[in-house]
FIMI-142741 format. One record per residue (C-alpha): x, z, y; residue number from 0; residue in one letter. Coordinates in steps of 0.25 Angstrom, whole numbers, plus 2048, in hexadecimal, padded with zeros to 3 digits. Layout:
// residues N
{{X Z Y} NUM "a"},
...
END
This chain:
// residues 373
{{E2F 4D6 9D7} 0 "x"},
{{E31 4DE 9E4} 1 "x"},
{{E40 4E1 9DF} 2 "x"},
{{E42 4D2 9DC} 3 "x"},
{{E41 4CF 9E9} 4 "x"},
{{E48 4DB 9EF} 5 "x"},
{{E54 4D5 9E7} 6 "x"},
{{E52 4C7 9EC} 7 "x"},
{{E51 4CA 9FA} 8 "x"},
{{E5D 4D2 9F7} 9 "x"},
{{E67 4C9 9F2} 10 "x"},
{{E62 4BD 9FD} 11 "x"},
{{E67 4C9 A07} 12 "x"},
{{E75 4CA A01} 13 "x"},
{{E78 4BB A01} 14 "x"},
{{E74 4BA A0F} 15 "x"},
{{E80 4C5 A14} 16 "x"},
{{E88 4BF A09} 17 "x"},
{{E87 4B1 A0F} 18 "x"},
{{E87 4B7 A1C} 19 "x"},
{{E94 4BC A1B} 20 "x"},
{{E9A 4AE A1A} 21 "x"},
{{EA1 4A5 A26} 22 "x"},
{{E99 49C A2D} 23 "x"},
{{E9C 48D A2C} 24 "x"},
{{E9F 484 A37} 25 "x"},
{{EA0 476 A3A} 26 "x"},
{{EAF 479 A40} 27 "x"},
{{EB3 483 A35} 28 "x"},
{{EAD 483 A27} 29 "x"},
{{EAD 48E A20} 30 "x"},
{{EB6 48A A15} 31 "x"},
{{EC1 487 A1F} 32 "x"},
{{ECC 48E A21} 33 "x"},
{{ECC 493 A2F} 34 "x"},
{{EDB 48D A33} 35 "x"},
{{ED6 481 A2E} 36 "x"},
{{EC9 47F A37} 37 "x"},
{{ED4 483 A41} 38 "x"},
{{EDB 475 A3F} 39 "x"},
{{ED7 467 A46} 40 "x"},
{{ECD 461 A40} 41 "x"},
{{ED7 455 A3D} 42 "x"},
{{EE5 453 A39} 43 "x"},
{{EEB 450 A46} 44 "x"},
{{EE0 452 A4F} 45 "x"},
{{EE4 455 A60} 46 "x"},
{{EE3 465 A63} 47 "x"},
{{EDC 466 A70} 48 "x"},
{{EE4 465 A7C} 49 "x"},
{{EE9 472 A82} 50 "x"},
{{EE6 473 A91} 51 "x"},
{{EF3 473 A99} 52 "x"},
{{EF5 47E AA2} 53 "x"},
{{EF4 47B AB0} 54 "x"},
{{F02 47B AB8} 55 "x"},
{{F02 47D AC7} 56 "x"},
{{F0C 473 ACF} 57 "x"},
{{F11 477 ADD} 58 "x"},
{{F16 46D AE5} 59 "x"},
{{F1F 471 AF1} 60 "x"},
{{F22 468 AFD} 61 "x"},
{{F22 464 B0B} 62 "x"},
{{F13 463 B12} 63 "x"},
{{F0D 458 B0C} 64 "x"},
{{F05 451 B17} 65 "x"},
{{F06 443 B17} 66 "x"},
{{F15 442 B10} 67 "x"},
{{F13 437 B04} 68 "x"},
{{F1F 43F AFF} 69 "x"},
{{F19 44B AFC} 70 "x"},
{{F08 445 AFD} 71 "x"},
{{F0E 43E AEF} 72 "x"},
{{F11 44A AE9} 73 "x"},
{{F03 452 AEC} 74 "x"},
{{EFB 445 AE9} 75 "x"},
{{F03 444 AD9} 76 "x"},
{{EFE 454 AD7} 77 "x"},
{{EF1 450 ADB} 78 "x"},
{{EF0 444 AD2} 79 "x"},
{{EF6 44B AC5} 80 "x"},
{{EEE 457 AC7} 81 "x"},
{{EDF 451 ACB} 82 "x"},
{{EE2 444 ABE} 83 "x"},
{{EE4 451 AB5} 84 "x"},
{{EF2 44B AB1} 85 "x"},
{{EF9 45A AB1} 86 "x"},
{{EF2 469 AB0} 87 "x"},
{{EF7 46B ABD} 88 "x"},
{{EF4 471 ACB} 89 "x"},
{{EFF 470 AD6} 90 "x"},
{{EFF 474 AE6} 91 "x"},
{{F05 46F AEF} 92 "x"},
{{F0E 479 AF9} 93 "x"},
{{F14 473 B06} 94 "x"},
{{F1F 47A B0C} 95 "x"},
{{F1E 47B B1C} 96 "x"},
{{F2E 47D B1E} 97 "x"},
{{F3B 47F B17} 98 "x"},
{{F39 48D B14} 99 "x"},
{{F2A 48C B0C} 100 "x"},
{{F33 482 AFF} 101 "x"},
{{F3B 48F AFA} 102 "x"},
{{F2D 497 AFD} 103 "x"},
{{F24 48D AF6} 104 "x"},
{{F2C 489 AEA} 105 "x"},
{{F2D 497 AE7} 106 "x"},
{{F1F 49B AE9} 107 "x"},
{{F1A 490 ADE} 108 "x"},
{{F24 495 AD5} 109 "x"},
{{F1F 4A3 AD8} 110 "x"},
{{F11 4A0 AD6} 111 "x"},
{{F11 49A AC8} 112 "x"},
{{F12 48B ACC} 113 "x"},
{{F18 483 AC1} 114 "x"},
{{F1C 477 AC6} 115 "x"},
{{F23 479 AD3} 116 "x"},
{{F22 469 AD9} 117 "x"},
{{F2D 469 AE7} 118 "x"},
{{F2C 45C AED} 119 "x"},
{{F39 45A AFA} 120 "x"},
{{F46 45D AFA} 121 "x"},
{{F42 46D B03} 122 "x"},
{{F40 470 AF6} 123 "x"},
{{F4B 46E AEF} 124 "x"},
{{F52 47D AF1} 125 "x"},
{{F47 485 AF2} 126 "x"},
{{F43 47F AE4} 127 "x"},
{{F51 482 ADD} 128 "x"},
{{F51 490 AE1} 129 "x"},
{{F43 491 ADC} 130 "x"},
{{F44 48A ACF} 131 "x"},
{{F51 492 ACE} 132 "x"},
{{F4A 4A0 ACF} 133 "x"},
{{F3F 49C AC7} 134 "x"},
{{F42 491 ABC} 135 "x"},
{{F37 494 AB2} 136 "x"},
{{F2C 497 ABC} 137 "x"},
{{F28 488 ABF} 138 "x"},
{{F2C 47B ABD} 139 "x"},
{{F34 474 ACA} 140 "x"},
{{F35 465 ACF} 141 "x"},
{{F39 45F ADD} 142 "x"},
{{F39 452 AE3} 143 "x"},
{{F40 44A AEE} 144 "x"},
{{F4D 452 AEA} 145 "x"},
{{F57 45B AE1} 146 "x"},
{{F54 468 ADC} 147 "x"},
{{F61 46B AD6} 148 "x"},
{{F5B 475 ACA} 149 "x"},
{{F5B 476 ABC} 150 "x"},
{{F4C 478 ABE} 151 "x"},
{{F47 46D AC7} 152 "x"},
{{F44 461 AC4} 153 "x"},
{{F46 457 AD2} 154 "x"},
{{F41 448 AD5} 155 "x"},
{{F48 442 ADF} 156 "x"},
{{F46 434 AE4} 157 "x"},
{{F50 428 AE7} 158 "x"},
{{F4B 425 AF4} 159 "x"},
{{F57 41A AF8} 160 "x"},
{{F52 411 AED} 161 "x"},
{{F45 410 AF7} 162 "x"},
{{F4A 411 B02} 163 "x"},
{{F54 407 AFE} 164 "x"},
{{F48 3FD AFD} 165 "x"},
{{F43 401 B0B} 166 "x"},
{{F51 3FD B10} 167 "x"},
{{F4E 3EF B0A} 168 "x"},
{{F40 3ED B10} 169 "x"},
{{F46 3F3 B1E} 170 "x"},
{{F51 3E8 B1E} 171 "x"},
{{F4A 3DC B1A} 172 "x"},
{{F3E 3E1 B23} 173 "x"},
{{F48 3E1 B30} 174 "x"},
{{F4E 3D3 B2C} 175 "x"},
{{F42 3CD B29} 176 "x"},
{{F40 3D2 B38} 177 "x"},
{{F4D 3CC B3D} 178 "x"},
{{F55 3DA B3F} 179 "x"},
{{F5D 3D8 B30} 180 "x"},
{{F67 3E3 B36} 181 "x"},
{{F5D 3EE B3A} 182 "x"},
{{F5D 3F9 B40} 183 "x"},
{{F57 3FF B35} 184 "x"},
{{F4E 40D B36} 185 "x"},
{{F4C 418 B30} 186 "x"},
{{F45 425 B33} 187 "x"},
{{F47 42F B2B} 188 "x"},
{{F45 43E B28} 189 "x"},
{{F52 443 B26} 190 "x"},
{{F5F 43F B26} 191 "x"},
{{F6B 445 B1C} 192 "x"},
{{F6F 442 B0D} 193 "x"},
{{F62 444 B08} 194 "x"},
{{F59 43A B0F} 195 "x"},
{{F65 431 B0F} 196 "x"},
{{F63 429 B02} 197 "x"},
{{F56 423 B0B} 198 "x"},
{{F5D 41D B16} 199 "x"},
{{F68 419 B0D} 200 "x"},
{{F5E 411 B03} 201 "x"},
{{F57 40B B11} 202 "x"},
{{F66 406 B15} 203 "x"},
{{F69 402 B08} 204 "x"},
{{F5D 3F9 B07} 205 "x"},
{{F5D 3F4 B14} 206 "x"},
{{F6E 3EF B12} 207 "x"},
{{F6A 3E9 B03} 208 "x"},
{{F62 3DF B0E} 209 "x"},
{{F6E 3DD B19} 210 "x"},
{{F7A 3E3 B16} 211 "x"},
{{F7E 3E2 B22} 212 "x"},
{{F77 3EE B27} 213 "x"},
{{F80 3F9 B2D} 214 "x"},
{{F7D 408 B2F} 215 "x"},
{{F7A 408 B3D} 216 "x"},
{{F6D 3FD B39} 217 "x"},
{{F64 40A B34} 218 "x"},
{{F60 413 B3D} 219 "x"},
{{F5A 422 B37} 220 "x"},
{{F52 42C B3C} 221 "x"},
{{F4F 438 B39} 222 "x"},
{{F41 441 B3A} 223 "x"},
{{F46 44E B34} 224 "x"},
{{F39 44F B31} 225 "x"},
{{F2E 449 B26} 226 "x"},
{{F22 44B B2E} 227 "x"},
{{F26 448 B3D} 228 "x"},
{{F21 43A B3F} 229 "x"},
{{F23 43A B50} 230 "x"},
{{F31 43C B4D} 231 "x"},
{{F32 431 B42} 232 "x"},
{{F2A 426 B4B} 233 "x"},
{{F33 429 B58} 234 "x"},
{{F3F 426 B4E} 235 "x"},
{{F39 41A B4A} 236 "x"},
{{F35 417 B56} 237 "x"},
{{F45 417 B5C} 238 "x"},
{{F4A 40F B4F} 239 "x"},
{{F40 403 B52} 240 "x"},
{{F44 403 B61} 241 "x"},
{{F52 401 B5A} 242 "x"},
{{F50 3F4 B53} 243 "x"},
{{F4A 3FB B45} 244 "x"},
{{F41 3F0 B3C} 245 "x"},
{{F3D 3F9 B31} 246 "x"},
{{F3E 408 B33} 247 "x"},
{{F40 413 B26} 248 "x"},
{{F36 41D B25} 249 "x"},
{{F3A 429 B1D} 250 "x"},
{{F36 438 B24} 251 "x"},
{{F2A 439 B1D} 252 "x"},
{{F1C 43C B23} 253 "x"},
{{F25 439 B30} 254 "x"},
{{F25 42B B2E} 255 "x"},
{{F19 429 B33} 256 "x"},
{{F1F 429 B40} 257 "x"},
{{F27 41C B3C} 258 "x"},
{{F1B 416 B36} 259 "x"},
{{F15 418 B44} 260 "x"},
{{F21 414 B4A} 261 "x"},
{{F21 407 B42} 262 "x"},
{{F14 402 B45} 263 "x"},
{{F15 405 B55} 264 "x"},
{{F23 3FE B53} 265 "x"},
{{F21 3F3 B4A} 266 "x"},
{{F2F 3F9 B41} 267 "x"},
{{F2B 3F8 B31} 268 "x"},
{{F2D 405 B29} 269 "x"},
{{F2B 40B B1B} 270 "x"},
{{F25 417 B18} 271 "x"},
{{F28 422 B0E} 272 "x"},
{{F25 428 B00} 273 "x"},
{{F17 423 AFF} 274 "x"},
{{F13 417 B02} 275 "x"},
{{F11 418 B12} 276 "x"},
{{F0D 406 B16} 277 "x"},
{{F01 407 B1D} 278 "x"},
{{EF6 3FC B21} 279 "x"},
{{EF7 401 B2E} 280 "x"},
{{F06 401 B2F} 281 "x"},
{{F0C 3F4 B2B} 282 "x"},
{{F18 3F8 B30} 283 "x"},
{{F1A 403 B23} 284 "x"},
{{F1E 3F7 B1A} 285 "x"},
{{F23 3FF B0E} 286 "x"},
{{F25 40F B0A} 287 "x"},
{{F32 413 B02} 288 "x"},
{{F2A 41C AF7} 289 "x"},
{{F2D 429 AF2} 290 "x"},
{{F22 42D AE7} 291 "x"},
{{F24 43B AE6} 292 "x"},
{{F15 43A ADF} 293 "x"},
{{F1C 433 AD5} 294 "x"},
{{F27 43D AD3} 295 "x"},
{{F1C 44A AD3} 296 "x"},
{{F14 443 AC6} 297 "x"},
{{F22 441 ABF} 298 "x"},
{{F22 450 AC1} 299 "x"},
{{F15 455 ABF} 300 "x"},
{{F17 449 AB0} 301 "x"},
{{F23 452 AAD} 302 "x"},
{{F1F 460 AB0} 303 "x"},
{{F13 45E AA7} 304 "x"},
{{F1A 457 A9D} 305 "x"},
{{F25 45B A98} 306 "x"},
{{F29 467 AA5} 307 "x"},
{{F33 464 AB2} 308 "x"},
{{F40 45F AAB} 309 "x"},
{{F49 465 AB7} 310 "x"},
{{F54 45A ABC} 311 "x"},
{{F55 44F AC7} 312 "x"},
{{F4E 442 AC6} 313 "x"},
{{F4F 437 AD1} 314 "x"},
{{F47 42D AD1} 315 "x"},
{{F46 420 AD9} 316 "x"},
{{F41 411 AD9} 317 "x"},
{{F43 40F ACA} 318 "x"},
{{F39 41B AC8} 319 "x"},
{{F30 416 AD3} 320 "x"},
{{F31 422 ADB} 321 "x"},
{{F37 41B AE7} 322 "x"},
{{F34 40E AEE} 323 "x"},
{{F30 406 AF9} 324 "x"},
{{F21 402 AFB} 325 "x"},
{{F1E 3F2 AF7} 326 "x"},
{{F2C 3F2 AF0} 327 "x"},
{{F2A 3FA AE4} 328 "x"},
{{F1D 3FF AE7} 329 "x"},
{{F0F 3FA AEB} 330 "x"},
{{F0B 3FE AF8} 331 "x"},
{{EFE 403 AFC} 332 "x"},
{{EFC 3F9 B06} 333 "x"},
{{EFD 3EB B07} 334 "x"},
{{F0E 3E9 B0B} 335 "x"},
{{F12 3E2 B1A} 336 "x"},
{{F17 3D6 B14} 337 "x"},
{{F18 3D1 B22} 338 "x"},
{{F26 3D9 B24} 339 "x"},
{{F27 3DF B14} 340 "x"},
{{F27 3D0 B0E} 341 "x"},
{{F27 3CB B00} 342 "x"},
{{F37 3C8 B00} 343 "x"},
{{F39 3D8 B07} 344 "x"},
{{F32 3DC AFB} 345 "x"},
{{F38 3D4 AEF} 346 "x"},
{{F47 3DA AF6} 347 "x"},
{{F43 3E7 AF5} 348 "x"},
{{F3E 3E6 AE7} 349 "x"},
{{F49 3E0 AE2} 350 "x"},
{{F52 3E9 AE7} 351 "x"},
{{F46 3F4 AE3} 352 "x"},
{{F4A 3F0 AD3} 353 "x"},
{{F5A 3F1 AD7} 354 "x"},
{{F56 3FE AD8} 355 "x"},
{{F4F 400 ACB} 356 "x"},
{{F56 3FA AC4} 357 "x"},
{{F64 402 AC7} 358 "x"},
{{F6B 3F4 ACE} 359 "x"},
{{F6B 3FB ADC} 360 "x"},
{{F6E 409 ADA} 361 "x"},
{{F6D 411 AE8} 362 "x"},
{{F75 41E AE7} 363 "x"},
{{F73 425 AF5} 364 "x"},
{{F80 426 AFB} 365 "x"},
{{F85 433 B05} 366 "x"},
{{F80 42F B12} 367 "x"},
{{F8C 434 B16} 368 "x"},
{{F93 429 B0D} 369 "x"},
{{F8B 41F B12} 370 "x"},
{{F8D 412 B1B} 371 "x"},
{{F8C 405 B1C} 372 "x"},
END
């Protein structure tokens, strides 16, 4: 008996360890299923789990951005994609103080393992070929406001007569309406030369599609040499409505509010620049000649996560809705002065504004040199 049951409890021992010795089952992964095969989707088709992106790191390079709606524009699209979530993205903004700091900042980003290197104003257009000439695969370039000529920058310039071109209309139908049809008309300005020409040729453009009578010596330009001096700017204006001047072009930047100022001590009507600058308390700023450079930054930042810079030259104007005029083409923030910019100002400047689009005036900037009327 006692050896019967030595023998039972031996065979119960060995098909424990026998059955011990088998896989476990579970829910994910039977034991009669082939490892590669658990391995697969659970359905034919089925998504696989997204991959998090790596994170890229965006410098953007420019002038101190203060209060400049040309560069406030680019900062405030960073900011926007980055806190939405749109890109897996972090991006500083590096301001250079003086000529010299472009060549030694644009380096430096490349340097320190940015890759996307973001150059907004023309200082930064041959600092950024050298770089992007040294160093092709270490980032990724793009500039706005002007050339780059380089296999490996992409640049977004603007069409700024096409605006400017509708300011000219607004300036002439504003000074008739007033009872000065042939001016003088005003302009103060940052910088004179070819390459802020194609703003005051637009402005007198527009202002002749209205009176063709108009000759050179009924505009009057000034010029600030500077984007942040706003005394200067309001003692040009200042001289330019003791001279007869209606309606008064701002275009130097944070220095117009010196004309802005001007304007409402005077009683002159002006437009602002690149974002919308009408004010409730400045009825006098009766329109802004945009520039959305905020636009431009999301085209870029779309493309650099998308598909990567594509280097080349794109310009871009009304029909992209880059440029404009406040009231004109775009909705203002404030309610428009429809005392002095009226109903019938506003449907000429439309018209032409699809002109325009359309490809039926086409405004080729001409050599200033080469230009007279």
């Amino acid at each position: 008996m006692k050896r019967k049951i030595a023998l039972l409890v031996g065979l119960l021992m060995l098909t424990s360890a026998l059955f011990g010795c088998a896989p476990q089952q579970t829910a994910a992964q039977p034991a009669s299923q082939p490892a590669a095969e658990a391995a697969a989707p659970a359905a034919e088709g089925a998504p696989e789990a997204a991959q998090p992106q790596e994170t890229k790191r965006i410098a953007v390079i420019c002038d101190p951005v203060g209060v400049n709606p040309f560069l406030t524009q680019v900062v405030d699209e960073c900011a926007a994609a980055k806190s939405a979530g749109r890109y897996p993205m972090d991006y500083t903004v590096i301001e250079c103080a003086d000529d010299t700091a472009w060549s030694e900042n644009i380096r430096a980003s490349v340097e320190e393992g940015y890759n996307l290197i973001l150059v907004v104003g023309w200082q930064g257009a041959d600092p950024l070929n050298e770089v992007a000439t040294q160093f092709p695969d270490k980032a990724q370039y793009a500039i706005i406001d002007t050339v780059c000529d380089n296999p490996n920058v992409k640049s977004y310039i603007f069409k700024p007569q096409e605006a400017a071109y509708l300011i000219g209309v607004i300036a002439a139908s504003i000074s008739a309406d007033a009872g000065k049809p042939d001016g003088p008309f005003g302009g103060v300005h940052a910088n004179p030369g070819q390459g802020s020409f194609e703003w005051r040729w637009g402005y007198m453009e527009g202002a002749r599609s209205v009176n063709p009578n108009l000759t050179m010596d009924d505009f009057i330009f000034n010029y600030t040499k500077s984007y942040t001096d706003a005394p200067v700017a309001k003692e040009m204006a200042l001289q330019q409505a003791a001279q007869g001047c209606v309606f008064i072009n701002a275009a130097s930047a944070v220095a117009d509010y010196g004309t802005f100022e001007a304007a409402l001590e005077k009683g002159f009507y002006t437009s602002g620049q690149d974002a919308d600058q009408t004010s409730p308390d400045n009825p006098n700023i009766v329109t802004t000649q945009v520039k959305y450079t905020g636009v431009v930054t999301g085209m870029i930042l779309e493309e650099y996560f998308t598909t990567g810079i594509q280097p080349g030259t794109v310009s871009l104007g009304l029909k992209e809705g880059v440029v404009g005029a406040t009231y004109i083409t775009d909705d203002g923030v404030n309610p428009r002065n429809t005392a002095v910019l009226t109903d019938a100002i506003v449907e000429t400047a439309r018209a032409a504004a699809e002109k325009i689009k359309s490809g039926e005036l086409v405004l080729e900037v001409p050599l200033e040199e080469n230009y007279s009327f």
